[in-house]
N, C-alpha and C positions, 0 to 999 in steps of 0.2 A: 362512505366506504369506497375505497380504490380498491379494483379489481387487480390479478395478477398484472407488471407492467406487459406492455408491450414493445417492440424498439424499433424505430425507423430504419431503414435501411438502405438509405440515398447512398449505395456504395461507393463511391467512386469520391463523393464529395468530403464523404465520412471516413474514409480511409484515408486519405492527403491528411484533412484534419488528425487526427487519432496520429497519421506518423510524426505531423509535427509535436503534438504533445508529446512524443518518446524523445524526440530530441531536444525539446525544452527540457525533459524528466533528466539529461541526461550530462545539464549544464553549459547549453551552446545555445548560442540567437539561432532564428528560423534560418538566416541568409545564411548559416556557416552548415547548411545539412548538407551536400554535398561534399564538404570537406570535411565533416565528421564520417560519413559512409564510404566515402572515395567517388567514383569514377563508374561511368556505364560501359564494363566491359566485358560482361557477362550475361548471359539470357536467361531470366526465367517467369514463371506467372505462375498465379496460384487462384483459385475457385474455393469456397469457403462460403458458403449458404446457411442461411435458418434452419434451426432445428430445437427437438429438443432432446432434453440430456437430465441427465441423477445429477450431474455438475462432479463427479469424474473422471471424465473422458469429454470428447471432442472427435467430430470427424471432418477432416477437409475432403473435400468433392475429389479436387485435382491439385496438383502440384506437377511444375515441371523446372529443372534445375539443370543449366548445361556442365557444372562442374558436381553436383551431389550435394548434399547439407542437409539441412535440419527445416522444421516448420516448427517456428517459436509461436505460441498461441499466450498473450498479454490483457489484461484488462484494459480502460480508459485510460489508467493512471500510467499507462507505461509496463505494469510490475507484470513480470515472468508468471505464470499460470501455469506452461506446459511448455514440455518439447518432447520433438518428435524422435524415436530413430535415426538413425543414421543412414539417409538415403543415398541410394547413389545414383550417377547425374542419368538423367533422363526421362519419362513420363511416370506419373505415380499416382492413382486413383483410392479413393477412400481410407485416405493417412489418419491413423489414428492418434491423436494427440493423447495422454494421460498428464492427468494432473499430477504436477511433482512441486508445486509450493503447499508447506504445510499448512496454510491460511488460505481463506481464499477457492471459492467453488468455481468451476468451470460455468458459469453462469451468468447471465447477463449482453450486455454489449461487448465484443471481444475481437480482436483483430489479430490472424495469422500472419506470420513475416517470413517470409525466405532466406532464410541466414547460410552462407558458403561455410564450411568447411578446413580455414584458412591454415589450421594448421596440421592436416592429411594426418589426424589419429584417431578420427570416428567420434571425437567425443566433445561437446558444446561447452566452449569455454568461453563465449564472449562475455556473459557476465562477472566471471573467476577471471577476466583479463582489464575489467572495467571497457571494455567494446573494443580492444587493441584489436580482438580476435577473432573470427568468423562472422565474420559484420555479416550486415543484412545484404542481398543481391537492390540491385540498384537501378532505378527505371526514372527518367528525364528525374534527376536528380534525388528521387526518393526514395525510401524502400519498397519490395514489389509486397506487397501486402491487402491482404482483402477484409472485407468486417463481415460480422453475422451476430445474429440475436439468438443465444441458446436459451430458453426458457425450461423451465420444470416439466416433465410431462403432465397432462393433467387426464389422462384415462387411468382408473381405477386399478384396471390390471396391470397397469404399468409399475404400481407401490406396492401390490400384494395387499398384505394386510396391514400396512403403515396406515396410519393418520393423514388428511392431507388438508394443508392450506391454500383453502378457498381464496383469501384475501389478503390481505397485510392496507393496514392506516396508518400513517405515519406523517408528522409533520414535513413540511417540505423545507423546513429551513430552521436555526436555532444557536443560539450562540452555545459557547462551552462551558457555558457555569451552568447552563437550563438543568431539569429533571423533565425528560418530556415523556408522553405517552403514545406505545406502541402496540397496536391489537391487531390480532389477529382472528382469523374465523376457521377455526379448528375441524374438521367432521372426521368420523367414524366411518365409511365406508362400508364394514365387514356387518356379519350377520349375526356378530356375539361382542358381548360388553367387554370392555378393556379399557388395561393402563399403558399409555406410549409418553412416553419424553416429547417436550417442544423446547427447542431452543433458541435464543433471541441472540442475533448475531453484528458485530457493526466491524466493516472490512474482514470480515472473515474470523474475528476471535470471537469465543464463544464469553457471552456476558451474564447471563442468568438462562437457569435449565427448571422449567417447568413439568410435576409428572400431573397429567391428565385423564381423567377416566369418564368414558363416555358409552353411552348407551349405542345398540346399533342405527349406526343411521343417524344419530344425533348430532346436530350441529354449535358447538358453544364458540362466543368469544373469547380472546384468553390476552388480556391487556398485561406490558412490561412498565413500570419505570423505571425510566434509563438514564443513571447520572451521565450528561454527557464530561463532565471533567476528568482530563486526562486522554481525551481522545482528540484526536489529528485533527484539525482545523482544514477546510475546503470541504470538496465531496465525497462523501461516503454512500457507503453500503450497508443499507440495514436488511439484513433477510430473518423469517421465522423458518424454521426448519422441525420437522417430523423426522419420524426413521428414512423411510427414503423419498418425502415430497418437501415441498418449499414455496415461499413466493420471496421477493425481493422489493426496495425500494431506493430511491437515493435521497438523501441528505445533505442540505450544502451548511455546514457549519462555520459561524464564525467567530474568530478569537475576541473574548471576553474580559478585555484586562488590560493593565499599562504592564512591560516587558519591566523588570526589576531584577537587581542582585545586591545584598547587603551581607558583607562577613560579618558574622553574631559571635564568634570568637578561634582561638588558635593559640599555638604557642609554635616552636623555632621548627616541627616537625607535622602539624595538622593545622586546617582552616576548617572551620563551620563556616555555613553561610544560609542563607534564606534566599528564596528565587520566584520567579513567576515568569515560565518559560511559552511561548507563545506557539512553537512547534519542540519535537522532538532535539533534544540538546543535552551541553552539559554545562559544567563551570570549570576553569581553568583560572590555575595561580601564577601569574609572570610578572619577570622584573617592571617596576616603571619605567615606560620610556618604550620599551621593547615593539610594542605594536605589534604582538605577531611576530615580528622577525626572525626569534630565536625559539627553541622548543620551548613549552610552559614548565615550570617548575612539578606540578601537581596536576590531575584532573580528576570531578568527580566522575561516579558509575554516571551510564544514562539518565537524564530526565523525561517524563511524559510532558506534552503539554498542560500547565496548570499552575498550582501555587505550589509552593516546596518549604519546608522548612528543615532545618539540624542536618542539612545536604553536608558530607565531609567530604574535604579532599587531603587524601597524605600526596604531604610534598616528599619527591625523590632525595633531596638532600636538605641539610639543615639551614635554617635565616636566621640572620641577627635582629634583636629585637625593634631594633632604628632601620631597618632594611625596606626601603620603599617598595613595595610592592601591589598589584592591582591583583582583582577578580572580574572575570570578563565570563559573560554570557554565551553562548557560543550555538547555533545550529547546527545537527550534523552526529557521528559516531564517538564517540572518547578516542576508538581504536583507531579512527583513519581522520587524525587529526588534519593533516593535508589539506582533507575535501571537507574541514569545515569552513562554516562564514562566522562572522562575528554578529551578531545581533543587533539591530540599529533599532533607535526612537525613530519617532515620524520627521523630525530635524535633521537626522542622517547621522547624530552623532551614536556611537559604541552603547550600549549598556554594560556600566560598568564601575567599579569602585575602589580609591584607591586607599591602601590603608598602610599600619606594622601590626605583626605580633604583639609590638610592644603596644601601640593603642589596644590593644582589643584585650591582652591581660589588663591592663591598665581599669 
């Protein structure tokens, strides 16, 4: 049984690292950070310590900003967690960050960033700009950013009379087809028997809600099974959550499957197809030959990672039955087709299939 985590805190080491992940997250080689953030021509540093927290809120020590901005607070993975107010430039002590992603606890290993203000209206747009806009402030080529380990509290009075977890077990690794096993070590804290909710969480969405009822003072296990299919490939977050305690653990998953697309049938205005998508994706109908070049005819909604079957896509205007056309696998949004990639074998070639209507009534 693994106790609540704890997180190292080699700052300095761990911050470089952590900003380089945000510009890998972000679609650029390491060597191109300075030309995705710009230029050191501004001043600022920020302080951001251990603590602990309900995974709510966040406090930085310090911040100092010579133009004003914001204190973006991010997990590992890069994703937005929190921003701060609207600072304006000059020293700033105990910034409160709130969480404003709806997934996702202010908890864990987390790095604060110093983002400017680039477009003088108060208000953080560099994600609603894809980074055009309020970039990070910039220090020998990186963002000026600091890391901290916020953890759950774990004094009694700190949850009132919530439930609190002691512990969290979890696999440290598993592919995406597994069913694995998650327990946790539940207590009663309070002086009268009760029923509180536990919920078992992976990256922040809640997967199965448990109601528990426990003597005073009692301490039980309370095990999940967890289909991993259909969840993100790499590392996650698995947390147990009470009314207001928690522990946490990471998960490094890996993808379970060969990457596939087969259309199962259409006519001159819809495609079926079948899929087994290896991250978050979709399918797209285009001419042969095309390669991307031109808009797709059709796409489906989002896929999770997994198998897929009776996946439809309506195409925007009509095919002739003879009319060559592919289905293509695709990573990435339906809506911002742009920023998707195309899905490759271990070979480097496309996942992909070419067919007609007229095969597939046939």
């Amino acid at each position: 049984m693994r106790s609540r985590p704890e997180f190292g805190t080699v700052k300095r080491i761990v911050a470089i690292l952590l900003a380089l992940a945000v510009v890998l997250a972000a679609g650029v080689v390491i060597g191109q950070a300075p030309a995705l953030f710009g230029v050191d021509d501004s001043d600022a540093s920020i302080e951001f310590d251990d603590q602990e927290g309900d995974g709510t809120n966040v406090t930085v020590e310090a911040v100092s900003l010579s133009e004003g901005g914001f204190v973006v607070v991010s997990d590992s993975t890069g994703t937005t967690l929190g921003v701060s107010d609207y600072l304006e430039s000059g020293e700033h002590r105990n910034v409160t960050v709130n969480r404003t992603a709806d997934d996702g606890e202010l908890l864990g290993q987390l790095t604060a960033t110093a983002h400017r203000d680039s477009t003088n209206n108060e208000t953080y747009a560099y994600n609603q700009t894809n980074g055009e806009e309020d970039q990070p402030y910039i220090e020998e080529g990186y963002p000026v950013s600091d890391i901290a380990s916020v953890t759950m509290a774990d004094r009694d009075d700190a949850v009132g009379d919530s439930f609190t977890v002691e512990s969290i077990d979890t696999p440290a690794s598993a592919t995406t087809t597994q069913t694995i096993e998650v327990t946790g070590e539940i207590r009663n804290p309070t002086d009268d028997l009760d029923q509180q909710q536990v919920d078992l969480r992976i990256d922040g969405e809640v997967l199965e809600q448990r109601l528990l009822e426990l003597e005073p003072d009692e301490t039980r296990d309370v095990t999940f099974d967890v289909d991993t299919n259909g969840t993100e490939p790499g590392e996650q977050t698995i947390g147990i959550y009470t009314e207001a305690d928690g522990a946490i653990e990471t998960i490094d998953l890996e993808f379970d499957g060969t990457p596939s697309v087969e259309p199962t049938g259409g006519n001159e205005s819809t495609v079926t197809a079948s899929a087994t998508a290896p991250a978050t994706g979709f399918l797209a109908v285009e001419q042969a030959g095309e390669n991307g070049q031109s808009d797709p005819l059709g796409t489906s909604e989002q896929l999770s990672p997994g198998d897929h079957e009776n996946i439809t896509v309506e195409l925007e205007e009509s095919v002739g039955a003879d009319e060559e056309l592919v289905l293509v696998l695709y990573e990435g949004d339906p809506s911002e087709i742009d920023e998707a990639t195309r899905v490759e074998r271990e070979d480097g070639t496309p996942v992909e299939s070419e067919f007609t209507v007229g095969e597939l009534d046939g």
